[in-house]
C-alpha positions in Angstrom: 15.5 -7.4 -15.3 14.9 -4.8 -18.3 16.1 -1.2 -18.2 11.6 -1.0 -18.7 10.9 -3.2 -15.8 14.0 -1.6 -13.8 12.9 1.9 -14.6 9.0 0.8 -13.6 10.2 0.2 -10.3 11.8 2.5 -9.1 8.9 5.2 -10.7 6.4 3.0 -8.7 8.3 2.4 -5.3 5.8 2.6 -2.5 8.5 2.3 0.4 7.4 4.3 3.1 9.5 7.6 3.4 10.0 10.3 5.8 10.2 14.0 4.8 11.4 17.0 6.8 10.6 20.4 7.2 11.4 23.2 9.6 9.3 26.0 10.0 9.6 29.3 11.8 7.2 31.1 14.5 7.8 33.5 16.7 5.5 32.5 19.5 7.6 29.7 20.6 9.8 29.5 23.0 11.4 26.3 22.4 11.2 23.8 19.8 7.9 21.5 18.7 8.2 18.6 16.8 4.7 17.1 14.7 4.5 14.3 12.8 1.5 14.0 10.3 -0.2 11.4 9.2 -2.3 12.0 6.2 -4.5 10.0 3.7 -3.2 6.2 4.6 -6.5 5.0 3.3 -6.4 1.9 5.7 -3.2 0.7 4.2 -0.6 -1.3 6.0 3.4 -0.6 6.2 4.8 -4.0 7.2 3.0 -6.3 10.0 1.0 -4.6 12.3 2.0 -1.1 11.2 5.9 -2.0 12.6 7.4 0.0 9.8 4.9 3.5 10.6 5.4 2.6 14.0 8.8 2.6 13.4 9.5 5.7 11.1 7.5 7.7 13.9 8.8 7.0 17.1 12.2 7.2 15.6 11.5 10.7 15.2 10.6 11.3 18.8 7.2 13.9 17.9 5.8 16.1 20.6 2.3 15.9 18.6 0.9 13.4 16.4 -1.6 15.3 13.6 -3.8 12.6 11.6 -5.0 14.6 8.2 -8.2 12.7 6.9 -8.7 9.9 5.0 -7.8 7.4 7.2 -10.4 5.1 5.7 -11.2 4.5 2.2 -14.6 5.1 0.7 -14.7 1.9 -1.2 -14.0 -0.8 1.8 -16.7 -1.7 3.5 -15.0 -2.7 6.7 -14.3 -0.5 9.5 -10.3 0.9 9.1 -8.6 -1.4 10.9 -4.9 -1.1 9.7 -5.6 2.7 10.8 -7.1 2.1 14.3 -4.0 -0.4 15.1 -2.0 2.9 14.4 -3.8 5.1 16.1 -4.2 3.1 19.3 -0.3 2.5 19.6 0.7 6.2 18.8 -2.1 7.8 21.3 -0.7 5.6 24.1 2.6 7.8 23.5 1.8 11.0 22.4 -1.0 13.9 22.3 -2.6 12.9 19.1 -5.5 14.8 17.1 -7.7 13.9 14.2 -10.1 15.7 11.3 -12.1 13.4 9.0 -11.0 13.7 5.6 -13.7 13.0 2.2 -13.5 9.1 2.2 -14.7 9.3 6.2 -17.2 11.5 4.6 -18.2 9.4 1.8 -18.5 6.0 3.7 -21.4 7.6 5.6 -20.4 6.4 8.7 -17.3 9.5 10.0 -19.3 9.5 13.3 -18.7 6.1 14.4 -14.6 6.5 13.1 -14.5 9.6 14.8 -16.1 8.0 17.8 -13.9 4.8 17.8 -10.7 7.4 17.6 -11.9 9.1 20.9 -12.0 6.3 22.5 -8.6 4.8 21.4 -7.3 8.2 23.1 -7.4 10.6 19.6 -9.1 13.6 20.2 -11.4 14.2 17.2 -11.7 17.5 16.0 -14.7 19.0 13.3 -15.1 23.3 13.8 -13.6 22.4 17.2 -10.1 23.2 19.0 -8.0 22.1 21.7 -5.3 24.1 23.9 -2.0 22.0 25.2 1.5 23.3 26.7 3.8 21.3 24.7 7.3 22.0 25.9 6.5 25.3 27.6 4.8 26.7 24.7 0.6 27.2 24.4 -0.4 25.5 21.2 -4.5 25.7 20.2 -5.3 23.1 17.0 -8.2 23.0 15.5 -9.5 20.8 13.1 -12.3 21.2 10.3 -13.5 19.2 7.7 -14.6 21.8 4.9 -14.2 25.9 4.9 -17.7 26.5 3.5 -20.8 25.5 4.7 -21.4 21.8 5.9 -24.0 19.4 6.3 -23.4 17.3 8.9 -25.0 13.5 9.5 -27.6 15.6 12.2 -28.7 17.6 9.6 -27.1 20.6 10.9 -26.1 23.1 8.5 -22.4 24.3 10.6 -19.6 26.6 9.1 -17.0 25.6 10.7 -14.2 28.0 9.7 -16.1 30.0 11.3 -16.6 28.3 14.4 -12.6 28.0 14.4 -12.1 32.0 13.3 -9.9 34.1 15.9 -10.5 37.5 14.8 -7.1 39.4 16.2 -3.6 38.5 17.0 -2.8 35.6 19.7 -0.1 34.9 21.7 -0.6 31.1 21.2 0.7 29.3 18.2 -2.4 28.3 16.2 -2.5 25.4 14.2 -5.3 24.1 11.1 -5.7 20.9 10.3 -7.8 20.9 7.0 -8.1 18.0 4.3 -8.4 20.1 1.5 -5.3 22.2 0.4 -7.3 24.0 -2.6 -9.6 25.9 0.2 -6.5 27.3 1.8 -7.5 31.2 0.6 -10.0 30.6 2.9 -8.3 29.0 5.6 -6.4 32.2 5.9 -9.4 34.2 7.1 -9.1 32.1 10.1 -5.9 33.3 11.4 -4.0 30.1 11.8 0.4 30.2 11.8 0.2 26.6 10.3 -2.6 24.8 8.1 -1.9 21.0 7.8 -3.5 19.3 4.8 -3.1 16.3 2.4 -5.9 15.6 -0.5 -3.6 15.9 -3.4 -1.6 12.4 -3.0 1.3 14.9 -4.1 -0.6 15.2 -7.6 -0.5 11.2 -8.3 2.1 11.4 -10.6 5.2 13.2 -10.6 8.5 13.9 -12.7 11.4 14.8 -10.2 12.4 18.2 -11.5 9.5 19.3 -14.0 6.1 18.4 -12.7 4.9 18.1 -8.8 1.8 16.6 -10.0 -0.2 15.8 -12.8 -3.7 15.7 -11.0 -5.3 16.5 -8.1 -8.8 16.4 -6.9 -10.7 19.7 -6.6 -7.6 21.0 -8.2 -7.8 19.6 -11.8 -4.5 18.8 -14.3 -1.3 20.1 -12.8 -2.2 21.2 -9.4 -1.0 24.1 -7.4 -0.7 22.6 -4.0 0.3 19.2 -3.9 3.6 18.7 -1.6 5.9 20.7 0.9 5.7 24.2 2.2 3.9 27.1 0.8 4.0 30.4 2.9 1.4 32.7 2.4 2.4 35.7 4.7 3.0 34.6 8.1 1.1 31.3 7.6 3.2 28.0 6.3 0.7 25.9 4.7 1.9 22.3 4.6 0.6 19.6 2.1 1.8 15.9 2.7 1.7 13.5 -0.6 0.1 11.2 2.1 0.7 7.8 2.6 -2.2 5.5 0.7 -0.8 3.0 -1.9 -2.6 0.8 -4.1 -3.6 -2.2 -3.0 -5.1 -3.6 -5.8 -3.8 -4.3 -10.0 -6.5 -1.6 -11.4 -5.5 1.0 -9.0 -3.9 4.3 -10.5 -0.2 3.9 -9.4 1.6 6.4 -7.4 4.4 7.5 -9.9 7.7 9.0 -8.7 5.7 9.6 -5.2 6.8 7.8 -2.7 4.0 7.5 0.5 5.5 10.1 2.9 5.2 10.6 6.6 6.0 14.4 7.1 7.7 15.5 9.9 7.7 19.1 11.2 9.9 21.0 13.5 8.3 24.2 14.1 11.2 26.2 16.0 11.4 29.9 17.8 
């Protein structure tokens, strides 16, 4: 092998790995561990998602967060790679889901968000849930878009809105928004964590001197594209997510590795 061909693998690896990060909030009062899933585009990490499967339960979550994007906008089928995951990981753990733009696009986020109900998901658009997860009070809500949205009824809904708490909580509250440009907004909605992905950690990336070159709704050189961003009190968290290409014309990931983020969020 050439030092070229050498050098073009390693810059276009699409191994599955697992990132870290540890958070801080003072409404706990022990320990929560998430792990989020974001932008996997129905792709498949080894048979039957074994090496997902794997890279998750090895990291023993409380919570499961899926992100968005779970299907892609230009297969016609339904997301099958992504339902196989979901059904295995809801039969362990609390899981919850937020369409992302591709569910969007395809037309048809009702009957994805429908089919992840009924594997056990609970599907979340200007809606929240409230669990006890190892004696602390969580509430996580899930929205598709900040501003103004049109959903398939025809139903103009602002669902930051419908998410808003409007003074302080004693509850850890949690986002989970696609888009990580909107996240000025996000913060009128007085959340400790917001959860997103979007960026695919800016496509291509030079370890050490550019965490992205492009982004959508971001443009050249993105701002928010991977890891931990605090804004006050709030850690906003952006996964590189975890679609590859799958076909020879596809824009290659470059020095971005698909990445399942795990979170500990501790007292």
């Amino acid at each position: 092998m050439t030092v070229a061909a050498a050098f073009g693998v390693i810059a276009c690896d699409t191994r599955l790995e697992t990132t870290g990060y540890t958070v801080k909030c003072p409404k706990l009062k022990s320990s929560v561990r998430i792990a989020f899933i974001s932008d996997l585009h129905n792709s498949l990490f080894g048979e039957n998602q074994s090496q997902l499967i794997s890279a998750v339960d090895g990291a023993s979550p409380d919570i499961i967060v899926f992100g968005g994007d779970l299907a892609d906008k230009t297969q016609d089928n339904v997301p099958e790679n992504s339902f196989l995951l979901a059904e295995y990981l809801a039969g362990k753990y609390p899981c919850f889901y937020s369409i992302g733009n591709h569910e969007n696009a395809r037309g048809d986020s009702a009957r994805i968000k429908q089919q992840m109900s009924l594997l056990g998901v609970c599907a979340l658009e200007g809606s929240g849930e409230v669990i006890s997860v190892n004696g602390n009070e969580i509430e996580i809500c899930g929205i598709y878009d900040a501003y103004t949205y049109d959903e398939q009824n025809g139903e103009l809904v602002n669902q930051l809105e419908a998410v808003t708490s409007s003074g302080d909580n004693e509850r850890l509250r949690l986002l989970i928004a696609h888009f990580p440009e909107q996240i000025d907004e996000y913060l009128k909605g007085n959340f400790d964590i917001v959860l997103s992905g979007h960026a695919h950690g800016g496509q291509w990336r030079i370890p050490g001197l550019i965490d992205g070159v492009y982004a959508p709704g971001q443009g050249l050189f993105p701002k928010y594209t991977s890891g931990v961003y605090m804004h006050g009190d709030t850690a906003h968290i952006v996964s590189r997510g975890l679609w590859k290409p799958s076909t020879l014309i596809a824009v290659p990931r470059v020095f971005n590795r698909p990445e399942l983020v795990i979170i500990d969020i501790k007292p």
